[in-house]
C-alpha positions in Angstrom: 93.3 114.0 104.7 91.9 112.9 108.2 94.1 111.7 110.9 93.9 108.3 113.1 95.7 108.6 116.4 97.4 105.3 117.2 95.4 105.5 120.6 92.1 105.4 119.0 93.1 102.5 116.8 93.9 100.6 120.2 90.6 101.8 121.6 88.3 101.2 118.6 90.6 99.0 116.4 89.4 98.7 112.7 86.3 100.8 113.2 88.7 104.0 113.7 90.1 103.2 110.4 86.9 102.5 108.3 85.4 105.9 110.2 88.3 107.9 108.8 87.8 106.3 105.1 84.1 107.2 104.6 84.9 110.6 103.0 88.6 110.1 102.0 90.4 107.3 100.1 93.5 107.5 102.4 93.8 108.4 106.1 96.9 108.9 108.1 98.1 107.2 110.7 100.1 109.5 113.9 102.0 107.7 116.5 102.9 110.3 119.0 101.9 113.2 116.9 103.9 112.0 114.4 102.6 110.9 110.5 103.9 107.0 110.4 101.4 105.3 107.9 98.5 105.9 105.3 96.1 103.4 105.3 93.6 103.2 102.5 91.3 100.2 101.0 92.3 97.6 98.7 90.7 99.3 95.8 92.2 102.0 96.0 95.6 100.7 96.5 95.5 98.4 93.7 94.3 101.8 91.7 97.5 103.7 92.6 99.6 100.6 92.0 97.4 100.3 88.4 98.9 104.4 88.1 102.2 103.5 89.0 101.8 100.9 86.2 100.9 102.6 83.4 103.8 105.2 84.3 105.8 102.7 84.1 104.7 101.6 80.9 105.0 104.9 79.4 108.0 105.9 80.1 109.0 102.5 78.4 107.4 103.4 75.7 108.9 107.0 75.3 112.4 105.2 76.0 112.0 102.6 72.7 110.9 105.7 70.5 113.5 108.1 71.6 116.2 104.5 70.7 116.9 105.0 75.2 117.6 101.1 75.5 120.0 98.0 74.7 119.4 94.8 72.7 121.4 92.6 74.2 121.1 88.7 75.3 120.3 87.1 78.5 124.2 86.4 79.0 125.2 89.6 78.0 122.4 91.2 80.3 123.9 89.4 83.3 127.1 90.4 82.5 126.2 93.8 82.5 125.1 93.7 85.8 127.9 91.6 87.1 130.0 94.2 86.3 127.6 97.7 87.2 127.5 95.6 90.4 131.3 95.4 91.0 132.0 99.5 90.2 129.6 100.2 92.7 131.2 98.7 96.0 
């Protein structure tokens, strides 16, 4: 994965970072030699956030067929939460 120096974002602006994403979806971001950020375009962010998704969605799915969740009401929910709120301060 390349590297953009914070310097040559202040001397090139934008154009450092499309450069960097020709031949890579993400590109790192150093600010005095150190990794801070990873830039990458809006299609492939809303790919890894699409990922993330369907993780998300089948892990769910694995919960409901292994019986790993509660049927409960929108009071009761609330409730719940109330109360995992209060034993954790």
């Amino acid at each position: 994965m390349g590297t953009v120096a914070a310097n040559d974002l202040k001397t090139k602006g934008i154009k450092a970072i499309e450069d960097a994403l020709l031949t890579q979806p993400e590109a790192l971001v150093s600010v005095r030699g150190q990794i801070k950020y990873v830039v990458m375009s809006q299609d492939h962010y809303h790919y890894l956030r699409e990922c993330e998704l369907e993780a998300a969605l089948a892990e769910s799915r694995a919960d409901m067929a292994s019986d790993r969740f509660l049927k409960e009401t929108v009071a009761q929910h609330l409730k719940r939460l109330k109360q995992l709120n209060k034993a954790s301060k």
